[in-house]
Gaussian input, Z-matrix of N, CA and C with variables (Angstrom, degrees):
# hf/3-21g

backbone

0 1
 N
 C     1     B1
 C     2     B2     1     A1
 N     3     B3     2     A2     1     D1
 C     4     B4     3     A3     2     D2
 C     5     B5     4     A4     3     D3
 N     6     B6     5     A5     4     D4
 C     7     B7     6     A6     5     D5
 C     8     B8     7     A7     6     D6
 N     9     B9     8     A8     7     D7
 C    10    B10     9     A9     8     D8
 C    11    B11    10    A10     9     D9
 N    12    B12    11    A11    10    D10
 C    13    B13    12    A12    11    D11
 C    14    B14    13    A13    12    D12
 N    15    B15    14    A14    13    D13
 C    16    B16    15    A15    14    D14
 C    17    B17    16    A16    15    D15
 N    18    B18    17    A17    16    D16
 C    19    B19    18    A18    17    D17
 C    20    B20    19    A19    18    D18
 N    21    B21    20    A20    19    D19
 C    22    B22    21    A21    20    D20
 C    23    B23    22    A22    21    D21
 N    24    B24    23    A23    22    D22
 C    25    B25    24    A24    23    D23
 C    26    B26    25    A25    24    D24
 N    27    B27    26    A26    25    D25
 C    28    B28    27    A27    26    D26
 C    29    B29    28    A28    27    D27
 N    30    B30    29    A29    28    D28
 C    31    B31    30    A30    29    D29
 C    32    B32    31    A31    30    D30
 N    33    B33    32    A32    31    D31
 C    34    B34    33    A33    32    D32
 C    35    B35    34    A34    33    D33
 N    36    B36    35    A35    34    D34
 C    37    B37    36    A36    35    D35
 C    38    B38    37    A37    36    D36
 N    39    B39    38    A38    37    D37
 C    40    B40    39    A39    38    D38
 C    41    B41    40    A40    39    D39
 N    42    B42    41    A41    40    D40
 C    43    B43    42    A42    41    D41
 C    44    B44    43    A43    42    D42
 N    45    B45    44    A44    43    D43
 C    46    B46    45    A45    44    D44
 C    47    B47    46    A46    45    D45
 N    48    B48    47    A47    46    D46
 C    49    B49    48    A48    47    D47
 C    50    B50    49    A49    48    D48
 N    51    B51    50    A50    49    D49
 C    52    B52    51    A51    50    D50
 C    53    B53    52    A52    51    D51
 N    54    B54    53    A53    52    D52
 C    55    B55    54    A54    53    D53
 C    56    B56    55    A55    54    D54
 N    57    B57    56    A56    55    D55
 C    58    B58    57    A57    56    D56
 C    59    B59    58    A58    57    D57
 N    60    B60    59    A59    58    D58
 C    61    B61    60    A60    59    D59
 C    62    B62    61    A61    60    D60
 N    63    B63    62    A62    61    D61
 C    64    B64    63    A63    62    D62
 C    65    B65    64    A64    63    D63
 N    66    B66    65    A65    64    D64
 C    67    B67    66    A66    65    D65
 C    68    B68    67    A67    66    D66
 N    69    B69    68    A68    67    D67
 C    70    B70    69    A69    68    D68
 C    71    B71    70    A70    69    D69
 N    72    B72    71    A71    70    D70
 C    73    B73    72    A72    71    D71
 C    74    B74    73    A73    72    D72
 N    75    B75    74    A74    73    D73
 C    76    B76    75    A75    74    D74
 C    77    B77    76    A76    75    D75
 N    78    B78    77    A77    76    D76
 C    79    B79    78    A78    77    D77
 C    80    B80    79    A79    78    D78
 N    81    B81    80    A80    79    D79
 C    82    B82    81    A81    80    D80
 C    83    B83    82    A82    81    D81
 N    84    B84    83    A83    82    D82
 C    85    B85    84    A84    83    D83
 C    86    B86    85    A85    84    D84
 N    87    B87    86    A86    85    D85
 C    88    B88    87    A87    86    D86
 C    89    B89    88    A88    87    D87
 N    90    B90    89    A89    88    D88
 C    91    B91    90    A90    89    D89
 C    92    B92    91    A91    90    D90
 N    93    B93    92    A92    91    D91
 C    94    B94    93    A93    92    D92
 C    95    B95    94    A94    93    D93
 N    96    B96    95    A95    94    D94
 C    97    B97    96    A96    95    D95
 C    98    B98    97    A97    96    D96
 N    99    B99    98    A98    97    D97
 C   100   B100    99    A99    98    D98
 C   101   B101   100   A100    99    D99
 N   102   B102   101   A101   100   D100
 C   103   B103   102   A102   101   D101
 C   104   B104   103   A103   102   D102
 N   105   B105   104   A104   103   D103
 C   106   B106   105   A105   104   D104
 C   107   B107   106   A106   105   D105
 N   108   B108   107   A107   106   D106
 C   109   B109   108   A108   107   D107
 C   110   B110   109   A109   108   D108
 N   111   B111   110   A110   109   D109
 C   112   B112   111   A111   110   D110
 C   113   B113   112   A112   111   D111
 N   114   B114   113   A113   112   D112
 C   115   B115   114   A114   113   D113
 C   116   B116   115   A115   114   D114
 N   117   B117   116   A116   115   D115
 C   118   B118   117   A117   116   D116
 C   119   B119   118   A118   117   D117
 N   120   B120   119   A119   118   D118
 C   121   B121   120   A120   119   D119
 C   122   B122   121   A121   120   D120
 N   123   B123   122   A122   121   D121
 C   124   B124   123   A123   122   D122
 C   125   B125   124   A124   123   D123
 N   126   B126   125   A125   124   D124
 C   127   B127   126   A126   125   D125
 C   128   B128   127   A127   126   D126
 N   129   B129   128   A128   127   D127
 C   130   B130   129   A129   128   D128
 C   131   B131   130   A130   129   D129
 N   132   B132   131   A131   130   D130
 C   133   B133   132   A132   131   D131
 C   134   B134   133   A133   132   D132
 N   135   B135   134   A134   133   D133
 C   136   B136   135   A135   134   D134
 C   137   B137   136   A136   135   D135
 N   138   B138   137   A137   136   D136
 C   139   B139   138   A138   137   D137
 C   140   B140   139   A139   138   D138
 N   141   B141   140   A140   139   D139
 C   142   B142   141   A141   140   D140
 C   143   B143   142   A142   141   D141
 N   144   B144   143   A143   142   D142
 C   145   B145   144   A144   143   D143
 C   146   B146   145   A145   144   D144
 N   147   B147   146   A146   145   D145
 C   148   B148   147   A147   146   D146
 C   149   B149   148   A148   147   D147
 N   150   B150   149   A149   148   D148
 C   151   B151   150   A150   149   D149
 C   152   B152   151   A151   150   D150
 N   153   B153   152   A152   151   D151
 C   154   B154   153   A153   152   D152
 C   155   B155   154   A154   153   D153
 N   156   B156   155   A155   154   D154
 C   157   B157   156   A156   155   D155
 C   158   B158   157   A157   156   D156
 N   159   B159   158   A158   157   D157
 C   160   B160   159   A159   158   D158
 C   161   B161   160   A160   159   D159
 N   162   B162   161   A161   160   D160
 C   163   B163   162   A162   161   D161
 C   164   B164   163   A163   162   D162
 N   165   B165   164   A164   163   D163
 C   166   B166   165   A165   164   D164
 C   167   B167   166   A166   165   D165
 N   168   B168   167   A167   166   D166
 C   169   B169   168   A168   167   D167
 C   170   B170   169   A169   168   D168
 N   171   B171   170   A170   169   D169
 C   172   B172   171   A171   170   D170
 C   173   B173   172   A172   171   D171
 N   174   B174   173   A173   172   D172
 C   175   B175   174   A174   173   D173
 C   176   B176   175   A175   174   D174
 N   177   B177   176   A176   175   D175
 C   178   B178   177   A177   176   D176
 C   179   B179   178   A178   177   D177
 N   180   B180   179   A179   178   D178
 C   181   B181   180   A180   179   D179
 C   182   B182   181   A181   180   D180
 N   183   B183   182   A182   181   D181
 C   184   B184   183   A183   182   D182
 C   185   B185   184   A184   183   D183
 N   186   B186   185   A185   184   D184
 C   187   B187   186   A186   185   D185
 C   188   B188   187   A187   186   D186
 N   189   B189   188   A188   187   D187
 C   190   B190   189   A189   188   D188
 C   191   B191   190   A190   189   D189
 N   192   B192   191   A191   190   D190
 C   193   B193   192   A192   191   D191
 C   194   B194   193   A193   192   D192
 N   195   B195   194   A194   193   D193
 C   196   B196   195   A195   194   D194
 C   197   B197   196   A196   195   D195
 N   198   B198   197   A197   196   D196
 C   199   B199   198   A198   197   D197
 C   200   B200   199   A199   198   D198
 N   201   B201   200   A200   199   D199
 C   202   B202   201   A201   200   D200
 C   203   B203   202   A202   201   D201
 N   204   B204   203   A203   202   D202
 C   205   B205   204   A204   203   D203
 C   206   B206   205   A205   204   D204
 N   207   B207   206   A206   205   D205
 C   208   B208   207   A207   206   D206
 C   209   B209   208   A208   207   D207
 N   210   B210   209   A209   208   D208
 C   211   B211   210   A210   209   D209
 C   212   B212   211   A211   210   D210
 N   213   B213   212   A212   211   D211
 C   214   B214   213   A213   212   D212
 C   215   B215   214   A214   213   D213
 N   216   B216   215   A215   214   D214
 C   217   B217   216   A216   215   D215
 C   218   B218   217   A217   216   D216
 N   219   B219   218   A218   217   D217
 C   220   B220   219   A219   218   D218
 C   221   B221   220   A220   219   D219
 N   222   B222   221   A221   220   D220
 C   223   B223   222   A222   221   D221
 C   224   B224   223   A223   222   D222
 N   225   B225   224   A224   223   D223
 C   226   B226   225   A225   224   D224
 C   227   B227   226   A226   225   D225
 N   228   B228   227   A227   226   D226
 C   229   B229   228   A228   227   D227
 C   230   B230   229   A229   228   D228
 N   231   B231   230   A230   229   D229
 C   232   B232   231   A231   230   D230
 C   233   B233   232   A232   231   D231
 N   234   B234   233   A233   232   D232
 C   235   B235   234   A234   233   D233
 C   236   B236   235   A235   234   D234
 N   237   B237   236   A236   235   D235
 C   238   B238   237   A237   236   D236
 C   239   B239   238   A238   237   D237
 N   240   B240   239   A239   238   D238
 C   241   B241   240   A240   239   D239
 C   242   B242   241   A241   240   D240
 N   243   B243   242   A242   241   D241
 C   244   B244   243   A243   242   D242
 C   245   B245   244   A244   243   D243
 N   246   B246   245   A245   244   D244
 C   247   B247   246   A246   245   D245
 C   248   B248   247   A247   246   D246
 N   249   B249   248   A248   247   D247
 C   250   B250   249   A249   248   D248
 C   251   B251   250   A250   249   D249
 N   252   B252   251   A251   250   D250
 C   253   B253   252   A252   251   D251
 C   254   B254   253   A253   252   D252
 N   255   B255   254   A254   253   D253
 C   256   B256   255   A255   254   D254
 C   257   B257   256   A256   255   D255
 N   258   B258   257   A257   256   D256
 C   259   B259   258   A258   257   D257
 C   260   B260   259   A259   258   D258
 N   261   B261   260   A260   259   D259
 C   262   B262   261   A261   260   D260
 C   263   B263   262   A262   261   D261
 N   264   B264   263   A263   262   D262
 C   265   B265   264   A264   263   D263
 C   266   B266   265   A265   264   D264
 N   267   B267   266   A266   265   D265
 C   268   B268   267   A267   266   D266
 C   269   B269   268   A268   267   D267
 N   270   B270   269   A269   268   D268
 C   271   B271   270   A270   269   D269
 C   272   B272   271   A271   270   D270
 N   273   B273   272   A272   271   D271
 C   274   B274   273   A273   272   D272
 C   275   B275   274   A274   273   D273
 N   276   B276   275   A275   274   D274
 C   277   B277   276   A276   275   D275
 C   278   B278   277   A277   276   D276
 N   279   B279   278   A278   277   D277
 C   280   B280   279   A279   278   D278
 C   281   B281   280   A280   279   D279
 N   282   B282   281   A281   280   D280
 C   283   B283   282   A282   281   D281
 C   284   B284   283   A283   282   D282
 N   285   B285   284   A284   283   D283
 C   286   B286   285   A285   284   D284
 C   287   B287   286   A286   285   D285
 N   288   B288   287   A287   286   D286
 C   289   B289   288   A288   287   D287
 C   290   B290   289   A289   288   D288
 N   291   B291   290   A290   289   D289
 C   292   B292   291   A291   290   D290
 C   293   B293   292   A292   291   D291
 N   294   B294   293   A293   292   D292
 C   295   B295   294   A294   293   D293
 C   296   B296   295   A295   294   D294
 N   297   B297   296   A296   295   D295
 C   298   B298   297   A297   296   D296
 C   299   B299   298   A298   297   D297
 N   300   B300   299   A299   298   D298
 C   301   B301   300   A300   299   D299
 C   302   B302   301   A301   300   D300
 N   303   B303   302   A302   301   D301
 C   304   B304   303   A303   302   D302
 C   305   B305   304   A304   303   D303

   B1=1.4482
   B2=1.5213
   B3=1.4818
   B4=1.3520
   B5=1.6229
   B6=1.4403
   B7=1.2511
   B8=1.2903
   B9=1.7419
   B10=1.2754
   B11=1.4767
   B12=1.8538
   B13=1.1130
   B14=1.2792
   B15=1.2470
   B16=1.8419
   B17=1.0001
   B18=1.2705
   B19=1.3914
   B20=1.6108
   B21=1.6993
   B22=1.2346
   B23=1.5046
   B24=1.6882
   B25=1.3678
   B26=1.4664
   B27=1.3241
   B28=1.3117
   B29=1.1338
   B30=1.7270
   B31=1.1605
   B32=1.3918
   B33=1.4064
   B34=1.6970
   B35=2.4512
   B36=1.5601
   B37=1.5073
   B38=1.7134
   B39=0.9879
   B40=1.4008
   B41=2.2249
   B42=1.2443
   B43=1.5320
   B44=1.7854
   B45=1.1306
   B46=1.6618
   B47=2.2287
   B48=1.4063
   B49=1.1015
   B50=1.5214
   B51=1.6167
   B52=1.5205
   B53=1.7564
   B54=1.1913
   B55=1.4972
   B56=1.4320
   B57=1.4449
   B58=1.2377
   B59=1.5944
   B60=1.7026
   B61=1.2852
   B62=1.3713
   B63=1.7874
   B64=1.0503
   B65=1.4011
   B66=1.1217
   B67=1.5544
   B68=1.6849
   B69=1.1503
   B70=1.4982
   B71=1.6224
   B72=0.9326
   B73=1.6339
   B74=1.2946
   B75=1.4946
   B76=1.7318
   B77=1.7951
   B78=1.3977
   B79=0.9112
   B80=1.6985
   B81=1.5588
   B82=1.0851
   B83=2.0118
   B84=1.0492
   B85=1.7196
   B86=1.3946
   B87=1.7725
   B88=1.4733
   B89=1.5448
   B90=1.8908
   B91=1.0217
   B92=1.5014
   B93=1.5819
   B94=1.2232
   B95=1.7558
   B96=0.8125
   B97=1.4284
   B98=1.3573
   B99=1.3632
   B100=1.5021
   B101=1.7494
   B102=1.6329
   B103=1.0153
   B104=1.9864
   B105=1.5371
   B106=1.5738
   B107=1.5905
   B108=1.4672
   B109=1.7877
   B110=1.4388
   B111=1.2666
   B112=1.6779
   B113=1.9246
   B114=1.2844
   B115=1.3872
   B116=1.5699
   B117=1.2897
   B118=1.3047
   B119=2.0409
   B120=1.4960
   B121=1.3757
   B122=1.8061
   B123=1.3347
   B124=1.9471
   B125=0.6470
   B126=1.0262
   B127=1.9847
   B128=1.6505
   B129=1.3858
   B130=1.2190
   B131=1.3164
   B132=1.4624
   B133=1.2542
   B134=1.5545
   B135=1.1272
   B136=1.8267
   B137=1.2998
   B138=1.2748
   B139=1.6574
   B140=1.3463
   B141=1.1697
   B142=1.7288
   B143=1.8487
   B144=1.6633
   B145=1.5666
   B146=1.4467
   B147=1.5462
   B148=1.5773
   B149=1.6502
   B150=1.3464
   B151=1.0378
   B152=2.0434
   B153=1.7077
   B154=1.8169
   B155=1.3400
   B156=1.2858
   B157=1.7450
   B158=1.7212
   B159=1.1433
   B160=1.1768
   B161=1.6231
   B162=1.2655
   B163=1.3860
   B164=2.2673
   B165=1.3598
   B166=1.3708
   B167=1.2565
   B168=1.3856
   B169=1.6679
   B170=1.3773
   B171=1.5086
   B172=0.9333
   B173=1.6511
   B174=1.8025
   B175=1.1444
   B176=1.2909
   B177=1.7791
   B178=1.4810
   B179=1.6131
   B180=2.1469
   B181=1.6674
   B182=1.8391
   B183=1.1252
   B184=1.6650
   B185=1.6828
   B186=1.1813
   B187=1.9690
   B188=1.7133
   B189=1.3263
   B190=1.3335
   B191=1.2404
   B192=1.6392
   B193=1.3164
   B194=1.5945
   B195=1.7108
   B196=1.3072
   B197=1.3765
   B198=1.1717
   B199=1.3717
   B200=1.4399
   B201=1.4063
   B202=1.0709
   B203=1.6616
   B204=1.4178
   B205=2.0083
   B206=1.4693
   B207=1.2018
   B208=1.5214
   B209=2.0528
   B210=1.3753
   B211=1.3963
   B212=2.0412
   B213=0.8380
   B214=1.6357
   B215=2.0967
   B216=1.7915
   B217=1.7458
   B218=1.9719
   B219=1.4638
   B220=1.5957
   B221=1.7890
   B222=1.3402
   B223=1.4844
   B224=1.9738
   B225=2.1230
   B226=0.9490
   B227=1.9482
   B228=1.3686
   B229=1.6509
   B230=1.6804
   B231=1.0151
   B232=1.8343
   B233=1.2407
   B234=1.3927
   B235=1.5809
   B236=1.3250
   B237=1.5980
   B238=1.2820
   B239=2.1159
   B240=0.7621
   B241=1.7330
   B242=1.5281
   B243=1.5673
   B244=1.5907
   B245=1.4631
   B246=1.5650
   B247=1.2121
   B248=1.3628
   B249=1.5938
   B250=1.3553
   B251=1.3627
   B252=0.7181
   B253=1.2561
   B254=1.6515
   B255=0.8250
   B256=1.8021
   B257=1.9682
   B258=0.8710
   B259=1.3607
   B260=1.9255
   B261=1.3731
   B262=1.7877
   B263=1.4069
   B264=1.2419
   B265=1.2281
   B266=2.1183
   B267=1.2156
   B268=1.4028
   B269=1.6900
   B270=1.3710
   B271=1.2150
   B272=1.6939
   B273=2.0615
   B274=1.5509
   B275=1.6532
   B276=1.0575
   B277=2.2353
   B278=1.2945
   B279=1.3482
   B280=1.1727
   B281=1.4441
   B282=1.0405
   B283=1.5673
   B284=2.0569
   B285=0.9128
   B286=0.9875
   B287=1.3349
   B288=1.6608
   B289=1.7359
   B290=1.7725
   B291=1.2756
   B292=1.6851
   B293=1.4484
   B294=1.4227
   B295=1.3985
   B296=1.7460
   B297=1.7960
   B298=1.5465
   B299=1.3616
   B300=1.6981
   B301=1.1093
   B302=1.8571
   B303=0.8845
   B304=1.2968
   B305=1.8111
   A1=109.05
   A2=115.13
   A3=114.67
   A4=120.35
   A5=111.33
   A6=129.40
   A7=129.58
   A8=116.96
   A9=126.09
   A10=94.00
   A11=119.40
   A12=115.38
   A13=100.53
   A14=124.24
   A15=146.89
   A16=119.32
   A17=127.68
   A18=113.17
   A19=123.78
   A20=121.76
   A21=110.93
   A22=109.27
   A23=110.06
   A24=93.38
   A25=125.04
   A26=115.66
   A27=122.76
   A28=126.71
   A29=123.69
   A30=141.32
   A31=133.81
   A32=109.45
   A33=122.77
   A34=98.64
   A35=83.88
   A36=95.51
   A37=116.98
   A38=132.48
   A39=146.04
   A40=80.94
   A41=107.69
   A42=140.47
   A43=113.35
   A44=102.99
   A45=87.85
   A46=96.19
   A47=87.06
   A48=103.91
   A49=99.57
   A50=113.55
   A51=131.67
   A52=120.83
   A53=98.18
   A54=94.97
   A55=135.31
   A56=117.92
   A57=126.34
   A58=101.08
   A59=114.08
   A60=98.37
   A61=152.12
   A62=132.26
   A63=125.28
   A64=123.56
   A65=113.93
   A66=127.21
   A67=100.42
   A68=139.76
   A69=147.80
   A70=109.71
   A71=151.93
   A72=162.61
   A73=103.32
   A74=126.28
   A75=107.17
   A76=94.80
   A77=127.93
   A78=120.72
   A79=121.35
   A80=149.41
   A81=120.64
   A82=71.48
   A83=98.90
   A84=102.56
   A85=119.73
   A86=126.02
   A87=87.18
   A88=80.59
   A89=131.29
   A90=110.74
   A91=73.26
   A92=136.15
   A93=140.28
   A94=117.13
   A95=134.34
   A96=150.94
   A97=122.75
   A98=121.10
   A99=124.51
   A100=94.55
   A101=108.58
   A102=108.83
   A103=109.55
   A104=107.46
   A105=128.98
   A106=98.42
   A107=97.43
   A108=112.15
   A109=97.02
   A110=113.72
   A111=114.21
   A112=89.07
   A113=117.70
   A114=111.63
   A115=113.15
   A116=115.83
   A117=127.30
   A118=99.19
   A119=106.31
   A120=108.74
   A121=102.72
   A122=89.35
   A123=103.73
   A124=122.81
   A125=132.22
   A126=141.86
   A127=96.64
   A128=104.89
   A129=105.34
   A130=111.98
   A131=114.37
   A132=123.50
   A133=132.68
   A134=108.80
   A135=96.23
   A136=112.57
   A137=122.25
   A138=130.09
   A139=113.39
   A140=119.29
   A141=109.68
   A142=92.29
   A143=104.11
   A144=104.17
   A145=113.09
   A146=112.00
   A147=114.43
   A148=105.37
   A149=111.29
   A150=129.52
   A151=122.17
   A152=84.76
   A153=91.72
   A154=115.99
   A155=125.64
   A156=125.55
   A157=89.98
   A158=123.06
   A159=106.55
   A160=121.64
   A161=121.14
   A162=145.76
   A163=102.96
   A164=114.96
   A165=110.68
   A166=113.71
   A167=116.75
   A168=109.71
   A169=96.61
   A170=144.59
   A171=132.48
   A172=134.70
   A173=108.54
   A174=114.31
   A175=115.48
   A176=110.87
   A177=109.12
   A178=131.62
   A179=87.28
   A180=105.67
   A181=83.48
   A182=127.83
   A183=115.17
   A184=91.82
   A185=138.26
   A186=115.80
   A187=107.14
   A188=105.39
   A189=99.75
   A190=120.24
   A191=116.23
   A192=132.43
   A193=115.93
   A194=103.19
   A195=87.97
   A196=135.66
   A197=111.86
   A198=109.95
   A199=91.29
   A200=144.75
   A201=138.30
   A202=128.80
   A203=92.13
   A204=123.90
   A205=82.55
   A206=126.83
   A207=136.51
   A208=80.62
   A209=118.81
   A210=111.84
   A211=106.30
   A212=104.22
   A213=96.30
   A214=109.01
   A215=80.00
   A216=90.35
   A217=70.55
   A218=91.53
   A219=110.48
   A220=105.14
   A221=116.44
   A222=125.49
   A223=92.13
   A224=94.10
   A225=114.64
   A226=126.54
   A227=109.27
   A228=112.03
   A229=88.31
   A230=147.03
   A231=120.93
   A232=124.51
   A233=109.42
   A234=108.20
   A235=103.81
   A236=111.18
   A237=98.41
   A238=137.46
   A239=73.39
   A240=90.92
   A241=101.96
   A242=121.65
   A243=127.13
   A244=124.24
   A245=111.72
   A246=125.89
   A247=106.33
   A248=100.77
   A249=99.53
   A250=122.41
   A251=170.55
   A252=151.12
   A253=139.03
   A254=111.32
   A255=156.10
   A256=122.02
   A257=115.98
   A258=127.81
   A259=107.69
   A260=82.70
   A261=96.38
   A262=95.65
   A263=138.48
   A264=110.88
   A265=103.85
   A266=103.11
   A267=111.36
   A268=124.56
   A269=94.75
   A270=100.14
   A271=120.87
   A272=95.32
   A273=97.68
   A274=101.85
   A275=106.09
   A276=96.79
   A277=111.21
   A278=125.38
   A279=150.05
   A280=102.61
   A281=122.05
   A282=101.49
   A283=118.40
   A284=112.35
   A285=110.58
   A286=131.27
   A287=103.42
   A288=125.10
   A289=110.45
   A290=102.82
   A291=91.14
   A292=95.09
   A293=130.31
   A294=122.05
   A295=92.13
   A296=100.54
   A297=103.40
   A298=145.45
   A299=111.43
   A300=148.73
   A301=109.74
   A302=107.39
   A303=105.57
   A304=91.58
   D1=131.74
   D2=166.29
   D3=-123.50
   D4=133.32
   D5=178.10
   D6=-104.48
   D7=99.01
   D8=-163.44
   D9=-87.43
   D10=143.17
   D11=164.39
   D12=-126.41
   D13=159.11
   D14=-153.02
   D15=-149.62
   D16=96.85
   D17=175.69
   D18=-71.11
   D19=142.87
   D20=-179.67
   D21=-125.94
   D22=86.57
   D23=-165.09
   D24=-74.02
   D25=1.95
   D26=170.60
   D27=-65.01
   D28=-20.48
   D29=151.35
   D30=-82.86
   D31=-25.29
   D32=153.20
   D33=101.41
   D34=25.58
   D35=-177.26
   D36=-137.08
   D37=171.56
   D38=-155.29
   D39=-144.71
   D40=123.41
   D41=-167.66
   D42=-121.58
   D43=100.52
   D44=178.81
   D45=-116.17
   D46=166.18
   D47=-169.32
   D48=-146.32
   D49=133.18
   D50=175.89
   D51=-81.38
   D52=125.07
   D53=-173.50
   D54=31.32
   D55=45.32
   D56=159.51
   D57=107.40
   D58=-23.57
   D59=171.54
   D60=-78.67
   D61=151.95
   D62=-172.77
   D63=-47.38
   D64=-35.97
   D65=-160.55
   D66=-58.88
   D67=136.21
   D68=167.65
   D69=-56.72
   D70=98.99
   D71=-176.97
   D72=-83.13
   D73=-12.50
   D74=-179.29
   D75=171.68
   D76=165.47
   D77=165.63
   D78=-153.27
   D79=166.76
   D80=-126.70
   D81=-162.54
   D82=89.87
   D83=174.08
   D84=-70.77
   D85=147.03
   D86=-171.55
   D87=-159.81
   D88=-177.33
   D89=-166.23
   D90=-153.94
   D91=138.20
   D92=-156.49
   D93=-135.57
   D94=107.38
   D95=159.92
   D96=-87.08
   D97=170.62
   D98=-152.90
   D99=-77.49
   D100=-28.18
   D101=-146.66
   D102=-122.55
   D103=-4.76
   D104=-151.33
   D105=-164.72
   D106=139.05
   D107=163.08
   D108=-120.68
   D109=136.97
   D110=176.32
   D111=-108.95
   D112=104.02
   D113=160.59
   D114=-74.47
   D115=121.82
   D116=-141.24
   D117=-112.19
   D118=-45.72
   D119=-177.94
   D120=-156.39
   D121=151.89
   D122=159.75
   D123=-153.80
   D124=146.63
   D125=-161.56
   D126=-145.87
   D127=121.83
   D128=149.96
   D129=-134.40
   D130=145.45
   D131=177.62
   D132=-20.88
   D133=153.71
   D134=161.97
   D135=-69.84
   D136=-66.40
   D137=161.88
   D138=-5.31
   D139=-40.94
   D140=-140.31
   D141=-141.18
   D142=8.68
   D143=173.36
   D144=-102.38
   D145=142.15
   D146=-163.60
   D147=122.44
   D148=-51.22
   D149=-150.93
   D150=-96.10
   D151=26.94
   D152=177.04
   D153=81.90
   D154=-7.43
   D155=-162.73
   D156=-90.06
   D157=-31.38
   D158=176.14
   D159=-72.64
   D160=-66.99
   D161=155.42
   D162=-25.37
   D163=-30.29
   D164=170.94
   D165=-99.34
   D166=-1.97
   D167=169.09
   D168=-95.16
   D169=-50.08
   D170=178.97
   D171=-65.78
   D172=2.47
   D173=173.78
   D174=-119.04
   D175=7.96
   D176=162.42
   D177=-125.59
   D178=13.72
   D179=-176.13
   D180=-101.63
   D181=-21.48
   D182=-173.62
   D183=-104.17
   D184=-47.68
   D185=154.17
   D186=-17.65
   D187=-63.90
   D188=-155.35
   D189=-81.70
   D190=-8.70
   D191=152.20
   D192=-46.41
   D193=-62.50
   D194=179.51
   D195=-88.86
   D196=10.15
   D197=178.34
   D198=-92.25
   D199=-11.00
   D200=170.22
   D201=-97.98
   D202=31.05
   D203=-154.67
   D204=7.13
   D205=110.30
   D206=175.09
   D207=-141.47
   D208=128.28
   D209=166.54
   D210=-89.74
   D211=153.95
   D212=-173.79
   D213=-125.57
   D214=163.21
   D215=-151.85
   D216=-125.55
   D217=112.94
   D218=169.88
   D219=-96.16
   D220=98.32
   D221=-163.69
   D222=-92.11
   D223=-58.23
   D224=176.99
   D225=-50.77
   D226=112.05
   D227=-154.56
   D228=-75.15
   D229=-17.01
   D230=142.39
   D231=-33.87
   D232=-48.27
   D233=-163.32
   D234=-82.97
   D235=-48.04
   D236=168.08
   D237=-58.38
   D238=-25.27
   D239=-179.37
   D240=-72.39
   D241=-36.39
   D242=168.60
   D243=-72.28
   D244=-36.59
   D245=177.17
   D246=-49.88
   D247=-69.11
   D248=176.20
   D249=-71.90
   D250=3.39
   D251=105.99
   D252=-34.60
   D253=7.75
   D254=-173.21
   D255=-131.20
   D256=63.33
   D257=-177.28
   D258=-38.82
   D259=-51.13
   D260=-170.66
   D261=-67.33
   D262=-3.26
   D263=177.24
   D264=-125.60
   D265=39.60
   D266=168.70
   D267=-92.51
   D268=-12.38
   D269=-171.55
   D270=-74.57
   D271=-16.04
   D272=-176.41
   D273=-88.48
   D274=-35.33
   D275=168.44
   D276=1.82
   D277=133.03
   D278=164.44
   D279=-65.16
   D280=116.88
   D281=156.47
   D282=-129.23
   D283=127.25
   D284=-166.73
   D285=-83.29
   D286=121.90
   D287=-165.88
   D288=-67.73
   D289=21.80
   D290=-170.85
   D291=-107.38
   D292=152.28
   D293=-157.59
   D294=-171.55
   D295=97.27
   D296=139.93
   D297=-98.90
   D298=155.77
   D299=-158.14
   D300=-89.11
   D301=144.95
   D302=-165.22
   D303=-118.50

């Protein structure tokens, strides 16, 4: 089985599709700044869950993060639940520079 993923930023999502077909197999919601992608939600089917479509949107929407040094904000508990489980891809985490003082 092969799982093409596509980004469609006109829709504000990352789209994969199974072996050449039209039909949408999973999708990878995301919300984009000059500087940050907040992947926000993903749903993939029952049909088409088990079967890597999830795990290939989330390893070619954070690829394309970093080749686009975009640091990323995993809101969505897929991404997060993958992240971590994925070391090599901890390094793009958001972490936030705002810091109070007591």
């Amino acid at each position: 089985m092969t799982v093409r993923v596509d980004d469609a930023p006109e829709a504000g999502r990352y789209e994969a599709r199974v072996d050449g077909e039209t039909e949408i197999a999973g999708v990878a919601e995301y919300i984009r700044t000059a500087e940050l992608v907040a992947f926000v939600h993903t749903e993939v089917p029952a049909a088409y869950e088990g079967r890597g479509v999830g795990s290939a949107l989330a390893r070619t929407a954070l690829d394309d993060a970093r080749a686009a040094g975009l640091r990323v904000l995993a809101t969505c508990p897929y991404f997060a639940g993958w992240i971590a489980r994925h070391p090599e891809y901890q390094d793009l985490l958001y972490q936030s520079r705002s810091h109070v003082s007591d």
